[in-house]
C-alpha positions in Angstrom: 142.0 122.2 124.2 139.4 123.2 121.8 136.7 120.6 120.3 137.4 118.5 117.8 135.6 118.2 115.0 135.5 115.0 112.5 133.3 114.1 109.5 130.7 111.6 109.9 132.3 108.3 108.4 130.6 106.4 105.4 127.7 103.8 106.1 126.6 106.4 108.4 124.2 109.5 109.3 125.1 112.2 112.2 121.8 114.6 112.9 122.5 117.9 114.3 123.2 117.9 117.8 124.5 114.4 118.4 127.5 113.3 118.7 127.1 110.0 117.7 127.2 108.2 114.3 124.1 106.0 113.2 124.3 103.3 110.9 122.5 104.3 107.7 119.4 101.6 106.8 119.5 99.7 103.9 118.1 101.4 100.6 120.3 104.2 101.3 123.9 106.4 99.9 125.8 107.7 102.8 129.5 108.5 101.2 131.1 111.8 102.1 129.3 115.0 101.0 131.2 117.3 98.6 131.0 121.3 98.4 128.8 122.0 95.5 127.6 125.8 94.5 123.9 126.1 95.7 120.8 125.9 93.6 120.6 129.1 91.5 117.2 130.3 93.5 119.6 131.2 96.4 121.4 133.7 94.7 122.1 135.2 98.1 124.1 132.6 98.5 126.6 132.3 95.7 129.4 133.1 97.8 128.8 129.8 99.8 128.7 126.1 99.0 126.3 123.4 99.8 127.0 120.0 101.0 126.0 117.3 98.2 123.9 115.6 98.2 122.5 116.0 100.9 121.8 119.7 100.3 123.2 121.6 104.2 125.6 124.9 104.1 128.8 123.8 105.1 130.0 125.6 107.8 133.0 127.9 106.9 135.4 126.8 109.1 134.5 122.8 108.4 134.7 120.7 105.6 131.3 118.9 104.5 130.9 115.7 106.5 128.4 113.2 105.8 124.1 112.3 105.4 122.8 114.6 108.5 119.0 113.7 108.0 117.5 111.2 107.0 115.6 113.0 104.2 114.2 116.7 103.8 111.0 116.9 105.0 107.9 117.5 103.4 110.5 116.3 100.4 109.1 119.3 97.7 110.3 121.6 99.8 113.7 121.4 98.5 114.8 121.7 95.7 111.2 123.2 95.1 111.0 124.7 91.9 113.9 123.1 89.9 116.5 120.7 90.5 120.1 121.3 92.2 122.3 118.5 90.0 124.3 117.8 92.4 121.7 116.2 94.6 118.5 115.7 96.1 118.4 116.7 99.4 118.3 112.8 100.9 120.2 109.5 101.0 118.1 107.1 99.2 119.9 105.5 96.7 118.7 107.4 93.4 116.6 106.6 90.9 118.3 104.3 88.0 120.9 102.7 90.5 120.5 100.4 93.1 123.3 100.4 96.1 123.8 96.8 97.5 125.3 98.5 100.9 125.0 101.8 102.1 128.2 102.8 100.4 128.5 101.3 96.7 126.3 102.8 94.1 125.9 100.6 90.9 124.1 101.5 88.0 121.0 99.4 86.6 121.6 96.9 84.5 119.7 96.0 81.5 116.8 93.6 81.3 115.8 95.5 84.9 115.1 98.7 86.7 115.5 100.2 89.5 113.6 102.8 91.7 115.0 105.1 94.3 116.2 103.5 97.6 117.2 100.2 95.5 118.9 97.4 97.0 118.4 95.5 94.2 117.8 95.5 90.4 114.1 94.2 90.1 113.5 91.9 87.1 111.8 93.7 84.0 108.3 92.5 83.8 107.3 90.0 80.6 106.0 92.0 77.8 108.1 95.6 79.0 111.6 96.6 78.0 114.3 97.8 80.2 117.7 99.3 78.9 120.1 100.3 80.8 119.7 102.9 83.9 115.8 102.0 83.9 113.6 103.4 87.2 110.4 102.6 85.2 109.6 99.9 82.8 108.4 100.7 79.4 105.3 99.3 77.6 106.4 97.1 75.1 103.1 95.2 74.3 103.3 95.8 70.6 106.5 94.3 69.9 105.5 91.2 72.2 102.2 90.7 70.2 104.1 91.0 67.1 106.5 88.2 68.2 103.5 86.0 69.5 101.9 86.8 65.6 104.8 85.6 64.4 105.7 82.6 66.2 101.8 81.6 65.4 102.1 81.8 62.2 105.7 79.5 62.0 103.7 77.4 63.8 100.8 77.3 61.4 103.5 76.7 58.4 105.2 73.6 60.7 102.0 71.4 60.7 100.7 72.1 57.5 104.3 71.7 56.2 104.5 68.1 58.6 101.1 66.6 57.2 101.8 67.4 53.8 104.6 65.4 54.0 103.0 62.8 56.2 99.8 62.4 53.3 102.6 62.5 50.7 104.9 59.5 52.2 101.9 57.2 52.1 101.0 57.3 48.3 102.7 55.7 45.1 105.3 57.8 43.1 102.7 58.1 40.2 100.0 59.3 42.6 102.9 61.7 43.7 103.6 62.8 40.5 99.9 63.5 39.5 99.2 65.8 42.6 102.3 67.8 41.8 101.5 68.4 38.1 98.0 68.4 38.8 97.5 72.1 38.5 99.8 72.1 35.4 98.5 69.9 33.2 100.8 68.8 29.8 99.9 70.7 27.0 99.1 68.4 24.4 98.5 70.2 20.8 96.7 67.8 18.6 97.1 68.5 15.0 93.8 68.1 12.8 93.3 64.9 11.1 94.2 65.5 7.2 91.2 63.9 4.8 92.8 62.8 1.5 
C-alpha cells in the first residue's frame, strides 16, 4: 500500500519532514490553509497556487494542509516588496484581531487594540482612542484636554454659582433686592419746580 497522506489538523503545525503534529503556542492561527494564486512577483508561477496563509506551494497531487513553520525567516524576506492578501507568510494571529485559542480569530473590539500574536484585546490607554480593529492606539490628547477645560470650567461656574447663593440666603429681602437692582438704578425724572 502506498503512503497516506493527511492534512495537518487545526491547533496544530507539521514542519517538513516530520510526521508528527505539534501543538501551535498561544498567540498563534493554525486553521487549514487554502489555495490562493501566488504574489504577482512570481509570475512564473501563475499556473500554481500557494497555501494561505502560510505562504508554501501546494504540492499538485495534495491539497494544502496546515501552518508548516513557525514563521518565515528573516520575516522581509517574504512577501518582500509588496504584500500577498491572502496572507503573511506566519501564524501569528494578525494584526487588528486577537485569537483566544489557536483556532478562533476575533476581531478587536472598540475601546482596545490589538497587535499581532494577540491573545487578548489590551485596554486602550487614558487619553488615546481606539475604534474598532485597532493594532495601535491613536493620540487623542487634544480632545482629552479639551474635556478637562471643560469640566474646569463647570466647575468654576458650580462654586461661584453655590456661594452666591450661600451670601445671598443670609441677607434680608430688601438687602436682596438692592444688590439685584443695584446696577439698574430707578430712573427717577424730576420735573423743575414752577416759580409763580
Amino acid at each position: 500500500e502506498g503512503t497516506k497522506y493527511h492534512p495537518c489538523c487545526d491547533g496544530y503545525f507539521c514542519p517538513r519532514g516530520l510526521n508528527c503534529m505539534i501543538p501551535c503556542p498561544k498567540g498563534s492561527l493554525c486553521l487549514r490553509a487554502t489555495p490562493r494564486p501566488p504574489p504577482k512577483r512570481f509570475p512564473q508561477e501563475s499556473s500554481s497556487y500557494w497555501c494561505a496563509p502560510f505562504a508554501y506551494k501546494r504540492r499538485m497531487d495534495l491539497p494544502c494542509g496546515g501552518a508548516d513553520t513557525w514563521s518565515i525567516i528573516p520575516q522581509d524576506a517574504f512577501p518582500g516588496v509588496e504584500s500577498w492578501k491572502y496572507g503573511s507568510g506566519n501564524m501569528y494571529c494578525p494584526k487588528r484581531y486577537f485569537c483566544p485559542n489557536t483556532t478562533t480569530k476575533l476581531a478587536c473590539p472598540r475601546g482596545h487594540y490589538c497587535k499581532q500574536g494577540s491573545v487578548a484585546p489590551q485596554p486602550c490607554p487614558i487619553g488615546s482612542f481606539c475604534p474598532e480593529k485597532t493594532e495601535v492606539p491613536l493620540s487623542n490628547y487634544g480632545g482629552v484636554s479639551a474635556d478637562v477645560l471643560l469640566l474646569l470650567l463647570l466647575a468654576i461656574i458650580w462654586f461661584v454659582s453655590k456661594q452666591y447663593s450661600q451670601i445671598m440666603s443670609n441677607i434680608t429681602h430688601q438687602d436682596r433686592l438692592r444688590i439685584r437692582w443695584k446696577p439698574f438704578p430707578p430712573r427717577l425724572h424730576v420735573a423743575p419746580k414752577k416759580h409763580h
